[in-house]
NUVEXTI-41754 format. One record per residue: residue number from 0; residue in three letters; x, y, z of N, C-alpha, C in turn. Coordinates in pm, 1 decimal, decimal comma. Layout:
// residues N
> NUM; ALA; X; Y; Z; X; Y; Z; X; Y; Z $
...
// end
This chain:
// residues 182
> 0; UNK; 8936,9; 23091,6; -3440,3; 8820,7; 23170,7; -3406,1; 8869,3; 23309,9; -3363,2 $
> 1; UNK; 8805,3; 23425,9; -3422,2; 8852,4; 23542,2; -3379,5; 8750,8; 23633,8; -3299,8 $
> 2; UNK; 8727,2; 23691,1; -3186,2; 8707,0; 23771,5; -3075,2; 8691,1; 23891,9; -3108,2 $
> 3; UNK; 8563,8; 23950,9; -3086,9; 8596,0; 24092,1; -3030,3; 8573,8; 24124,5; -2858,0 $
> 4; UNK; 8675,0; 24215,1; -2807,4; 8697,1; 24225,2; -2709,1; 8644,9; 24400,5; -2679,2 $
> 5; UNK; 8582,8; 24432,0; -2601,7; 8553,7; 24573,4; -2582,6; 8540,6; 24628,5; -2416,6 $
> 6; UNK; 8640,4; 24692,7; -2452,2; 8717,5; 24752,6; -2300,3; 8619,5; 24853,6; -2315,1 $
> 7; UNK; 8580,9; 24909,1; -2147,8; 8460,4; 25006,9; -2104,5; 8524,6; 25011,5; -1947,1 $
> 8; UNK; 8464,0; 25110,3; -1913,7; 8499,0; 25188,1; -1799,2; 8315,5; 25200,0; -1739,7 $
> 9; UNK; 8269,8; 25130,2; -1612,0; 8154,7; 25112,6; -1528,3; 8145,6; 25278,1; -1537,8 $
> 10; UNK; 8000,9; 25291,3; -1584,2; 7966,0; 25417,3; -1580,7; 7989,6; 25543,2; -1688,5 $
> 11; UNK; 8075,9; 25532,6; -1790,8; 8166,0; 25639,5; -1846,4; 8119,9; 25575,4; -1985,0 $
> 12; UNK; 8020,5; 25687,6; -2043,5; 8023,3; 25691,4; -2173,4; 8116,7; 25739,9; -2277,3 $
> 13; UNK; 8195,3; 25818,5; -2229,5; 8333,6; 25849,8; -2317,4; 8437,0; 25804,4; -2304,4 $
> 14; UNK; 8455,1; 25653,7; -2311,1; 8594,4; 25564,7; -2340,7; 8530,4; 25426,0; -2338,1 $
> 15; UNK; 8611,2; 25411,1; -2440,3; 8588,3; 25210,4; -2497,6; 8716,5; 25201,3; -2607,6 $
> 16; UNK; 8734,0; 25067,5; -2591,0; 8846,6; 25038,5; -2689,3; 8806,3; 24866,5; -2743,5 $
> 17; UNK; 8790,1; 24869,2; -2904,1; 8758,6; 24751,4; -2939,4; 8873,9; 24718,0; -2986,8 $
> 18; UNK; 8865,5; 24607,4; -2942,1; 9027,2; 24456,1; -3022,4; 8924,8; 24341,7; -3079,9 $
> 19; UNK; 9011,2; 24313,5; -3182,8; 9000,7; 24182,2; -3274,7; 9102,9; 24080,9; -3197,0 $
> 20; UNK; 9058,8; 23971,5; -3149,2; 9152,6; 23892,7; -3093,7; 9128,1; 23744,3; -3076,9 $
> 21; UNK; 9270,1; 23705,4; -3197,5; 9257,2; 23536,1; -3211,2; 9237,9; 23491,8; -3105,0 $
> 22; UNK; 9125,9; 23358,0; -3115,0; 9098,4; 23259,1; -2962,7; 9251,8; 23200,9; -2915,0 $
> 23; UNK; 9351,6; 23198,4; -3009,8; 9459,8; 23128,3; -2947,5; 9544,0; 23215,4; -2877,0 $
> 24; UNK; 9507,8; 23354,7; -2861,2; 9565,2; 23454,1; -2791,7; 9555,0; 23395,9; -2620,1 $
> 25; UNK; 9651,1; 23419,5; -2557,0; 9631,8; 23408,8; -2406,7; 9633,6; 23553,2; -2327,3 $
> 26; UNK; 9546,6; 23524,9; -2231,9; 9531,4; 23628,3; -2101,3; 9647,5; 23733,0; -2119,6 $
> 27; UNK; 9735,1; 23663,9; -2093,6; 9864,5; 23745,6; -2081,6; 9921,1; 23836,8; -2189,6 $
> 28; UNK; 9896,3; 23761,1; -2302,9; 9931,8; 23871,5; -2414,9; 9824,8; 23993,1; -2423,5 $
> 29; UNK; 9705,1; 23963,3; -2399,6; 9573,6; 24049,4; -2390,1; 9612,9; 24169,7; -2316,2 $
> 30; UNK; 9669,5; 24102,7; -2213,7; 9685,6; 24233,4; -2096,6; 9846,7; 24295,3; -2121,8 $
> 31; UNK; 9940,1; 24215,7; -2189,5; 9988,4; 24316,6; -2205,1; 9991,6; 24422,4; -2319,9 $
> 32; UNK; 9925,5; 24391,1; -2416,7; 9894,5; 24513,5; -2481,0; 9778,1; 24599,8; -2465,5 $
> 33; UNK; 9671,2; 24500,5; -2333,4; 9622,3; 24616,0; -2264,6; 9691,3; 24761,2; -2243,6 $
> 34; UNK; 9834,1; 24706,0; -2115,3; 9891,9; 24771,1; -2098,1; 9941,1; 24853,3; -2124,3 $
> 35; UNK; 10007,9; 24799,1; -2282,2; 10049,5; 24891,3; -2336,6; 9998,9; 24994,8; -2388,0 $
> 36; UNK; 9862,3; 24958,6; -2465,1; 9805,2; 25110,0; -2543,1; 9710,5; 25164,5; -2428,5 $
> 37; UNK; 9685,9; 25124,5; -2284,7; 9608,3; 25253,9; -2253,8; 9706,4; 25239,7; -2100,2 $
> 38; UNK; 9836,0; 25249,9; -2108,6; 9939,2; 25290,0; -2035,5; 9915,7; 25248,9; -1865,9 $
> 39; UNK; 9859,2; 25131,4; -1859,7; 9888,1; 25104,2; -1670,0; 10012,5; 25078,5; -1643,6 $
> 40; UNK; 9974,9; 25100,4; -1517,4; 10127,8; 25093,6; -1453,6; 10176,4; 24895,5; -1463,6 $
> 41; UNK; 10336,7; 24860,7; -1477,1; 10405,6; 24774,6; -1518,1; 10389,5; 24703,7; -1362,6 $
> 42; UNK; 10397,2; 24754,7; -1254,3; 10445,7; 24672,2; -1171,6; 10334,9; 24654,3; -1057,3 $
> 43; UNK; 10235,3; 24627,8; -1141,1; 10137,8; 24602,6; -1036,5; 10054,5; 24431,3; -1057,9 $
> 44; UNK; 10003,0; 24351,3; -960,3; 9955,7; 24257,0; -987,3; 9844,8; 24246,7; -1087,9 $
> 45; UNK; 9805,1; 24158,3; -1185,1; 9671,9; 24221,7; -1245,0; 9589,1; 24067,6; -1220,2 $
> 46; UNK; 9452,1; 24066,5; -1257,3; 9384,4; 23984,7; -1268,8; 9258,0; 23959,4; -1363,5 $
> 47; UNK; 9243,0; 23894,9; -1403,9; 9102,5; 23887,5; -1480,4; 9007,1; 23771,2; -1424,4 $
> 48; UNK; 8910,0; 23863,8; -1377,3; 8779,7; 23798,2; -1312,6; 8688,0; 23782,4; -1418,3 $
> 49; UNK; 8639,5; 23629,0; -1494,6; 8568,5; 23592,5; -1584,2; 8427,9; 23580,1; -1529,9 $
> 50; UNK; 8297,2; 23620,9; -1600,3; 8180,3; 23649,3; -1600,2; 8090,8; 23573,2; -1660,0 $
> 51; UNK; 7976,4; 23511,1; -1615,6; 7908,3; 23429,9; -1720,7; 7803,5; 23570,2; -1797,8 $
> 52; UNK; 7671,3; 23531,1; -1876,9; 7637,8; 23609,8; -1890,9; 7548,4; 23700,7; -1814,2 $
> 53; UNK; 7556,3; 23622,0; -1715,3; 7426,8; 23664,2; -1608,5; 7500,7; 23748,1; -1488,9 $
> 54; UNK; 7640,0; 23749,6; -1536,5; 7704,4; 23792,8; -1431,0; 7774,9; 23712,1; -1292,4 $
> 55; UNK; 7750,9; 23581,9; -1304,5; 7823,6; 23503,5; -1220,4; 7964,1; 23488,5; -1259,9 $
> 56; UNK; 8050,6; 23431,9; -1162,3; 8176,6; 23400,6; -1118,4; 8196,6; 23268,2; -1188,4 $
> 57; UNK; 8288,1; 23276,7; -1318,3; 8312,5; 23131,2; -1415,6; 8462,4; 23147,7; -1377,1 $
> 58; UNK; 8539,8; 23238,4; -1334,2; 8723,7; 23203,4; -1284,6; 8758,8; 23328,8; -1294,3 $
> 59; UNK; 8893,7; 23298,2; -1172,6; 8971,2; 23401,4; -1189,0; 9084,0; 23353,4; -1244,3 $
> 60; UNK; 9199,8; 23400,7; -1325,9; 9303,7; 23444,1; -1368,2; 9412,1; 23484,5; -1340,7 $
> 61; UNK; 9499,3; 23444,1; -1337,9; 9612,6; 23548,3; -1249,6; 9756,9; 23533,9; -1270,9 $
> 62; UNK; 9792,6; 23582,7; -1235,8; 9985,7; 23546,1; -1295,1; 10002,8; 23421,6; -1169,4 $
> 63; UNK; 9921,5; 23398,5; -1083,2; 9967,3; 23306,2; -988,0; 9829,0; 23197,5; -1003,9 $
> 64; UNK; 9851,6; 23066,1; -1018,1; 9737,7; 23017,6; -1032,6; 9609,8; 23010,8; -896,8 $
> 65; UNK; 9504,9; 23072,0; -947,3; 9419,3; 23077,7; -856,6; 9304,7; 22975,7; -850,1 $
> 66; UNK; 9319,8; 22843,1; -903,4; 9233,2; 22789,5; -890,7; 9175,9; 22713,5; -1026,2 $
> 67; UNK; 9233,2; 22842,3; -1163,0; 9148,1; 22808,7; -1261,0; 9267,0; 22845,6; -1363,0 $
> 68; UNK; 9338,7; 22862,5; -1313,0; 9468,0; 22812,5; -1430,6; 9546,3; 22957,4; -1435,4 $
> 69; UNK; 9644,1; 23014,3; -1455,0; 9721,4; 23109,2; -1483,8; 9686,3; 23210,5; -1619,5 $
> 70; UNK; 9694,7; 23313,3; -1582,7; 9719,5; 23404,1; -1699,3; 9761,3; 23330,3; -1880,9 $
> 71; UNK; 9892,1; 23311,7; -1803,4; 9961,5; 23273,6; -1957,6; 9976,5; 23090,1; -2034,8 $
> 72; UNK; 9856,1; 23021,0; -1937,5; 9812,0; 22894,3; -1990,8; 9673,4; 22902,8; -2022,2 $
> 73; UNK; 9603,9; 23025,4; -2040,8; 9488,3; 23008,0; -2043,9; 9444,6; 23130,0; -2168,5 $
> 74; UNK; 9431,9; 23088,4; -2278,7; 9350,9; 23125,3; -2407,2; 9233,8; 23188,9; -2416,3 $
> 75; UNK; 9172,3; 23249,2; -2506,4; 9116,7; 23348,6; -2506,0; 8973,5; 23260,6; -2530,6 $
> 76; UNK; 9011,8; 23187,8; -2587,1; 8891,3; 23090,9; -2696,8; 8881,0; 22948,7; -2551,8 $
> 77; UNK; 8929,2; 22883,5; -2427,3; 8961,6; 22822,6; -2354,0; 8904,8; 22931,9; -2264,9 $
> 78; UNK; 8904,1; 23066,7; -2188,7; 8799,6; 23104,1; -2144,7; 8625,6; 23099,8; -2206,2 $
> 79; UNK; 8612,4; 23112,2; -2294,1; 8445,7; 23149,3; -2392,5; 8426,9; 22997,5; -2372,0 $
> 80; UNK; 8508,1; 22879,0; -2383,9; 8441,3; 22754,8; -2379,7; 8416,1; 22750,0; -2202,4 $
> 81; UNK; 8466,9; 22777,5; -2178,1; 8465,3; 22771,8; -1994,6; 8277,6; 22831,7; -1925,9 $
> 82; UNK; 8248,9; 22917,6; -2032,7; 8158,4; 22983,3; -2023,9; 8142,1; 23152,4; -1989,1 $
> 83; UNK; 8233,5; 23190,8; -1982,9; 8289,2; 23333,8; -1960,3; 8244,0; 23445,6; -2095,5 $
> 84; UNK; 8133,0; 23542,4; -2066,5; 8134,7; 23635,5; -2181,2; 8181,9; 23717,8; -2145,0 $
> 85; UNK; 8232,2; 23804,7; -2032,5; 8310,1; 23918,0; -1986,4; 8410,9; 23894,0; -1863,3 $
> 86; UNK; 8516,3; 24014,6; -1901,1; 8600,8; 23983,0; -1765,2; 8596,3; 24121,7; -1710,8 $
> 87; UNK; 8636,7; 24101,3; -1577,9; 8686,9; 24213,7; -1531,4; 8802,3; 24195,1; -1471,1 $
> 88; UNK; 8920,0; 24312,0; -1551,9; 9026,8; 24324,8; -1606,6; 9086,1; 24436,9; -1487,8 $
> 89; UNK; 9140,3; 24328,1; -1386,3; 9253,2; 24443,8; -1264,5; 9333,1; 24471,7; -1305,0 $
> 90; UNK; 9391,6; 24530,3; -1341,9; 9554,6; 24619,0; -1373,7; 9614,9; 24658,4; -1267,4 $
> 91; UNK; 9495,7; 24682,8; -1176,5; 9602,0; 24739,2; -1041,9; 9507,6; 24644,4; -896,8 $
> 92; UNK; 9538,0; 24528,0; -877,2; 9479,1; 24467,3; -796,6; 9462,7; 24534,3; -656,1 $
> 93; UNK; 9598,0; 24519,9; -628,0; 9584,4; 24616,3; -495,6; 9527,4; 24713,6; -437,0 $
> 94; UNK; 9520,8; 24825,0; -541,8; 9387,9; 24955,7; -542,4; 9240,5; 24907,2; -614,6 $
> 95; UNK; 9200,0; 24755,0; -677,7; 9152,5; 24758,5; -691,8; 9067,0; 24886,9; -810,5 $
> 96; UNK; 9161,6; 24893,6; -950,2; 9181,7; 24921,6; -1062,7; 9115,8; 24871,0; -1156,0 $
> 97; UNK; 9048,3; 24839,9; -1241,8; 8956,2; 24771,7; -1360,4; 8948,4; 24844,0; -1418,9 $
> 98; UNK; 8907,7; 24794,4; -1561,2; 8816,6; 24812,9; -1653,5; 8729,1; 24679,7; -1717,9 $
> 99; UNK; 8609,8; 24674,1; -1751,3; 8549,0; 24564,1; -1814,7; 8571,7; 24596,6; -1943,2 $
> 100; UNK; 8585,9; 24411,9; -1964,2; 8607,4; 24340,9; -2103,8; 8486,7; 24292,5; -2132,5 $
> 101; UNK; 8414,4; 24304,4; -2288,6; 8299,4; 24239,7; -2320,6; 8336,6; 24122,2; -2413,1 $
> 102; UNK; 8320,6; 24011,7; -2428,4; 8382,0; 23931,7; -2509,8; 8265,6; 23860,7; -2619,4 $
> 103; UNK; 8261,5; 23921,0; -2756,4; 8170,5; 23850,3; -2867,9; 8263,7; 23762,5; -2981,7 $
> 104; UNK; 8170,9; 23697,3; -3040,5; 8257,2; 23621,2; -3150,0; 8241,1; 23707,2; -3217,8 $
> 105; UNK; 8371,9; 23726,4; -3290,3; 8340,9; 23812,3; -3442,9; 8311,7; 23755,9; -3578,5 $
> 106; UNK; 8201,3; 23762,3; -3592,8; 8097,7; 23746,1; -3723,5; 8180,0; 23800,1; -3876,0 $
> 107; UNK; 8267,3; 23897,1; -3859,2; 8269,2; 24005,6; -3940,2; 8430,5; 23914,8; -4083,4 $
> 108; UNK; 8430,4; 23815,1; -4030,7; 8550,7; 23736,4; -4115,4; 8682,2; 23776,1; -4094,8 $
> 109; UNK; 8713,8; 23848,2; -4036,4; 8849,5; 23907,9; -3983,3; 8896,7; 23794,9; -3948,4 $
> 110; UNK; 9070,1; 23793,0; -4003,0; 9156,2; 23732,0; -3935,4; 9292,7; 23803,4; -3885,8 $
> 111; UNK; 9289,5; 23731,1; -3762,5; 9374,1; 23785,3; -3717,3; 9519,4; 23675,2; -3676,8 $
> 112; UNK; 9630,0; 23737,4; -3668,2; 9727,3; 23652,6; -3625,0; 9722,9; 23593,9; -3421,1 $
> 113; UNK; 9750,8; 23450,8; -3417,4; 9766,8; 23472,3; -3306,5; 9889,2; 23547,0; -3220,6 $
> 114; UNK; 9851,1; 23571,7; -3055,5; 9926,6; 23675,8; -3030,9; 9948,0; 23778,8; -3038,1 $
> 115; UNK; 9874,0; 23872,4; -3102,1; 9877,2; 23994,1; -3145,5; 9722,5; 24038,5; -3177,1 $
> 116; UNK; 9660,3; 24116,1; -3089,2; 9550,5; 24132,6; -3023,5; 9576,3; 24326,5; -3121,1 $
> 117; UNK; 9419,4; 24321,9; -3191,9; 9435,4; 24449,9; -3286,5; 9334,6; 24508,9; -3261,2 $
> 118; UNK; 9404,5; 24653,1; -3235,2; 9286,0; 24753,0; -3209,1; 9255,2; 24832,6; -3290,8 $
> 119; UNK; 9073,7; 24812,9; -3324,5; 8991,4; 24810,8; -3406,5; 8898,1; 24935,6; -3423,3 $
> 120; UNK; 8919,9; 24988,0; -3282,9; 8765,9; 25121,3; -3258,3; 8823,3; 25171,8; -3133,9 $
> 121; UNK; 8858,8; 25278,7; -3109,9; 8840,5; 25355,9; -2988,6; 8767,4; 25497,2; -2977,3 $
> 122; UNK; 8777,2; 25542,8; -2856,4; 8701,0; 25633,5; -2807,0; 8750,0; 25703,7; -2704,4 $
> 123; UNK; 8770,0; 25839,9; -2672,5; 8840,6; 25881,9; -2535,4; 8962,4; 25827,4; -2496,8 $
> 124; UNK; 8976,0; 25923,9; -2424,2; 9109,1; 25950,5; -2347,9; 9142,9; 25813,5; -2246,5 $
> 125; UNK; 9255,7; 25768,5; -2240,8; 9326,6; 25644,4; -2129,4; 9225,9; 25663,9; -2039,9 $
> 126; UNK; 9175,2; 25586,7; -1908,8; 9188,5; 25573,0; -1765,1; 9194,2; 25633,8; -1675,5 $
> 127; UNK; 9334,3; 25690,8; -1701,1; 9390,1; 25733,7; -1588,6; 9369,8; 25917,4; -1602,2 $
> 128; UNK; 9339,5; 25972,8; -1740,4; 9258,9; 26087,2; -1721,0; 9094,8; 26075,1; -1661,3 $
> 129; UNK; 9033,7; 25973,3; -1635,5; 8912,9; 26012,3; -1589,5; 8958,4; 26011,8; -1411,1 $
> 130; UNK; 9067,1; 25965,0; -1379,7; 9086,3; 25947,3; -1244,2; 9164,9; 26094,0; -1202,4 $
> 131; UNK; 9195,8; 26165,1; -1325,4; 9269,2; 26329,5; -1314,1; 9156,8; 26416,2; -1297,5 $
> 132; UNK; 8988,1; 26371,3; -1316,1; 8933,2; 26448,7; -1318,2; 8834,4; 26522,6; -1445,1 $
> 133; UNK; 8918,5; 26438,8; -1552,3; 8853,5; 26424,6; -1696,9; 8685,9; 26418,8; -1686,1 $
> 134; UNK; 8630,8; 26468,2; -1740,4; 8473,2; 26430,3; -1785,2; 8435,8; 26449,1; -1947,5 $
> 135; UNK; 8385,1; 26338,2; -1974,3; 8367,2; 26306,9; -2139,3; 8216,8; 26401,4; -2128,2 $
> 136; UNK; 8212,6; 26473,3; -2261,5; 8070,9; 26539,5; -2294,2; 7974,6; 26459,6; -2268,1 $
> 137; UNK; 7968,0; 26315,5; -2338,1; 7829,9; 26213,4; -2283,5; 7794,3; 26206,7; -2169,2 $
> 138; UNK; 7943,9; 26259,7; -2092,0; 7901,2; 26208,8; -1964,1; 7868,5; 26295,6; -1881,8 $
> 139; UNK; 7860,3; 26458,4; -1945,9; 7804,2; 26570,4; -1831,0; 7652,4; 26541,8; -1829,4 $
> 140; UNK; 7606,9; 26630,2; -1718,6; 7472,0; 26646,8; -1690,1; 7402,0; 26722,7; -1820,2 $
> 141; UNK; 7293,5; 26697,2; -1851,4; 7202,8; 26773,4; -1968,8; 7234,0; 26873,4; -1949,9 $
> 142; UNK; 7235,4; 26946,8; -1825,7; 7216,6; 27146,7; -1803,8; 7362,9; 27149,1; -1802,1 $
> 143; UNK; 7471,8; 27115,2; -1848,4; 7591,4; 27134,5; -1874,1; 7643,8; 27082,0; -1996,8 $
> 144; UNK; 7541,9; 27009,8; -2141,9; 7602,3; 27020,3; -2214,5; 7573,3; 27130,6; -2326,8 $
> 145; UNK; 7664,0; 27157,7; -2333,9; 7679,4; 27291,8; -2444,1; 7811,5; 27334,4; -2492,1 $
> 146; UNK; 7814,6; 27369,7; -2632,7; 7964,8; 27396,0; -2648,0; 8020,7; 27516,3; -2595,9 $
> 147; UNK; 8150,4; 27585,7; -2572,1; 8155,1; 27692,5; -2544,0; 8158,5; 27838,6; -2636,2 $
> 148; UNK; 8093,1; 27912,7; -2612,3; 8023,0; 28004,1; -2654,2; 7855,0; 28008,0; -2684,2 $
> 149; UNK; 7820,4; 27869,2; -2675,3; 7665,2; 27901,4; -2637,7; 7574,1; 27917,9; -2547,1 $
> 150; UNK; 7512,6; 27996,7; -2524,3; 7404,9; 28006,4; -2435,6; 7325,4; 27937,0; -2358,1 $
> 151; UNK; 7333,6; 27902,1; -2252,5; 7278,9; 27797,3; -2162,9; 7139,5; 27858,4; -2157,8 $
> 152; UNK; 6992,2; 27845,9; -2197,7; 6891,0; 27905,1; -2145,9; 6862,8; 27908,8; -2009,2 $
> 153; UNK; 6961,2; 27827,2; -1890,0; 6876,0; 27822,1; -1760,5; 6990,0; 27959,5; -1720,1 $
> 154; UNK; 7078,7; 27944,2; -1783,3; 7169,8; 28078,1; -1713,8; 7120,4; 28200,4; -1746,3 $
> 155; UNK; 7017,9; 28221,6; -1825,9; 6962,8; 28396,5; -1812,4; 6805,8; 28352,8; -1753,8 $
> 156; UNK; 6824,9; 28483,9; -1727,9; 6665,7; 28500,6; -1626,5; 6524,6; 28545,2; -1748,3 $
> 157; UNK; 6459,7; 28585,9; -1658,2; 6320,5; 28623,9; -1736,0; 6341,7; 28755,2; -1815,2 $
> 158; UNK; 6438,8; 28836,4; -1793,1; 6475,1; 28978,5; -1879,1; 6582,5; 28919,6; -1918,8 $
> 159; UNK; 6677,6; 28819,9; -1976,1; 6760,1; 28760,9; -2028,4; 6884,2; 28816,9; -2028,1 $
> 160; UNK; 6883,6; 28877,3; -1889,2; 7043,2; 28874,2; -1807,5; 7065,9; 28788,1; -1802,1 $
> 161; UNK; 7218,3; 28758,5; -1784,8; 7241,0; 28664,6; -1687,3; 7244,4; 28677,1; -1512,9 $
> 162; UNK; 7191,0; 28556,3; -1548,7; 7267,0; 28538,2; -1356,8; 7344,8; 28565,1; -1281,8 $
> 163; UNK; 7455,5; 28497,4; -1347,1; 7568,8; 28483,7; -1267,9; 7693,2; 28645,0; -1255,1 $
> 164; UNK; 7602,7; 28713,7; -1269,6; 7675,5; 28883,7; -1253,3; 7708,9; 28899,1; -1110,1 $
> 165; UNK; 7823,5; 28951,6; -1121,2; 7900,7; 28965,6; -970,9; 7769,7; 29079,9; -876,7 $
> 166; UNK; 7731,1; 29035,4; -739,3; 7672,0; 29099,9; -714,6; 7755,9; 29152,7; -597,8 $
> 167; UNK; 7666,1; 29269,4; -534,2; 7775,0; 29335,9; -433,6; 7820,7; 29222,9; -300,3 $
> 168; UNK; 7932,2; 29237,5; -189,0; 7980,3; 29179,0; -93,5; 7895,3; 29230,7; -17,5 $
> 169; UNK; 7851,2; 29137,2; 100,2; 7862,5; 29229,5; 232,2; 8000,6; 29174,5; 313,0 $
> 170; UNK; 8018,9; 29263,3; 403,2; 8088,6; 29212,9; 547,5; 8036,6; 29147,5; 607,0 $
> 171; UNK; 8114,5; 29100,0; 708,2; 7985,8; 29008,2; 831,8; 7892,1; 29074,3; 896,1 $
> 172; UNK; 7944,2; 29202,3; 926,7; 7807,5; 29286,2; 1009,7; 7700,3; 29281,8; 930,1 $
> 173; UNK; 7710,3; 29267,5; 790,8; 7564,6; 29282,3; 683,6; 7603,8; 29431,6; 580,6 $
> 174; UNK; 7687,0; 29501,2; 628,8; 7719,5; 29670,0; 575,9; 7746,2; 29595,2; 429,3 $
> 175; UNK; 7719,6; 29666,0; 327,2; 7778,7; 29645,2; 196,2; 7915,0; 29715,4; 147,7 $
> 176; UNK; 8016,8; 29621,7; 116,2; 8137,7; 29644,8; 117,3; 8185,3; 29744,1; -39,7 $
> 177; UNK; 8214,2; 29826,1; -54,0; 8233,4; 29919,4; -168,2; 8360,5; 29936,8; -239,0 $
> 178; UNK; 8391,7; 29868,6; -334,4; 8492,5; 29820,3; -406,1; 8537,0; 29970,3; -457,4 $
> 179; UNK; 8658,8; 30065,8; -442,6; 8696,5; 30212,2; -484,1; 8725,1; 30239,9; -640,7 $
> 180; UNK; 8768,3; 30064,8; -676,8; 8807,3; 30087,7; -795,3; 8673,7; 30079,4; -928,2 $
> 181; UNK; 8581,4; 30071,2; -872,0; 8472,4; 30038,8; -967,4; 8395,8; 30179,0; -1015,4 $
// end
C-alpha cells in the first residue's frame, strides 16, 4: 500500500512537501529523510504524535518506547490501521519544533520501493527560514501584496502623492529642525 504524506507548517501557506510512501516504510526512515531534505538539526529528540481524524490522541512515537511502540518498529501502514490520519512530527522535542504530517492513501497507482520515502510536490523554502523571519507572498496581508514596482493604491492620497514623503523634523521644543543641505 502506498501513502501520501504532506508536510505543512500550522498557519503558513507558503511551504508543504508531498512524499509517496510505501506502508512498509517505518517512522524512522520517514523522519530521517524528513531530516534530511528540509535540514533539522541531527541531534535532537524527535517524536511523532499520531492523530485520529477528529483530532484525538491515537499514539505517540518515539525513539524510546512510549507506550505505543518505537519509532523504528512501527510502519507507516501499522500506524493508518491503528487509526491515525495525521501526525505531528517533533524534530526538535525539547523546543517543541513541528511540522504536521497529513496522511492519505494514494489512489494514483504509484509504486514505490519500501524504505525510501519520495518526494513528489514541494513548495517554499525549509522551516527554519520562516523562523529567520521569511514571509511567503500567500502569507502577507492583502494591503501588502504587490510585486515590487507596483503601486499600492492605499499608499497615494486623494491628489495621488504619495504618503510616505519625508516630512519636516521637529525638535522636542516643537521648533522645526532645518536640514542645510537641502
Amino acid at each position: 500500500m502506498v501513502f501520501q504524506v504532506k508536510v505543512t507548517l500550522t498557519g503558513i501557506k507558503g511551504f508543504y512537501r508531498v512524499y509517496k510512501v510505501n506502508g512498509a516504510t517505518t517512522l524512522y526512515t520517514l523522519h530521517k529523510q524528513l531530516r534530511s531534505d528540509l535540514e533539522f538539526p541531527q541531534d535532537q529528540l524527535i517524536m511523532f504524535k499520531g492523530l485520529d481524524a477528529s483530532g484525538g490522541l491515537v499514539g505517540r512515537y518515539g525513539l524510546f518506547d512510549l507506550g505505543w511502540g518505537t519509532v523504528d518498529q512501527t510502519s507507516l501502514e501499522k500506524a493508518v490501521k491503528a487509526g491515525v490520519a495525521s501526525f505531528v512530527y517533533f524534530y526538535d522535542v525539547t523546543n517543541r519544533k513541528s511540522v504536521n504530517l497529513s496522511v492519505e492513501e494514494d489512489a494514483s497507482g504509484a509504486r514505490v520501493l519500501p524504505d525510501f520515502p519520495v518526494l513528489s510536490d514541494s513548495k517554499g523554502p525549509n522551516p527554519i527560514e520562516f523562523e529567520n523571519g521569511y514571509v511567503a507572498f500567500e502569507d502577507l496581508p492583502d494591503t501588502q501584496r504587490h510585486l515590487p514596482g507596483e503601486e499600492d493604491d492605499e499608499d497615494l492620497d486623494d491628489d495621488g502623492f504619495d504618503d510616505e514623503e519625508e516630512e519636516e523634523e521637529d525638535d522636542e521644543d516643537g521648533k522645526e529642525i532645518f536640514d542645510e543641505s537641502e
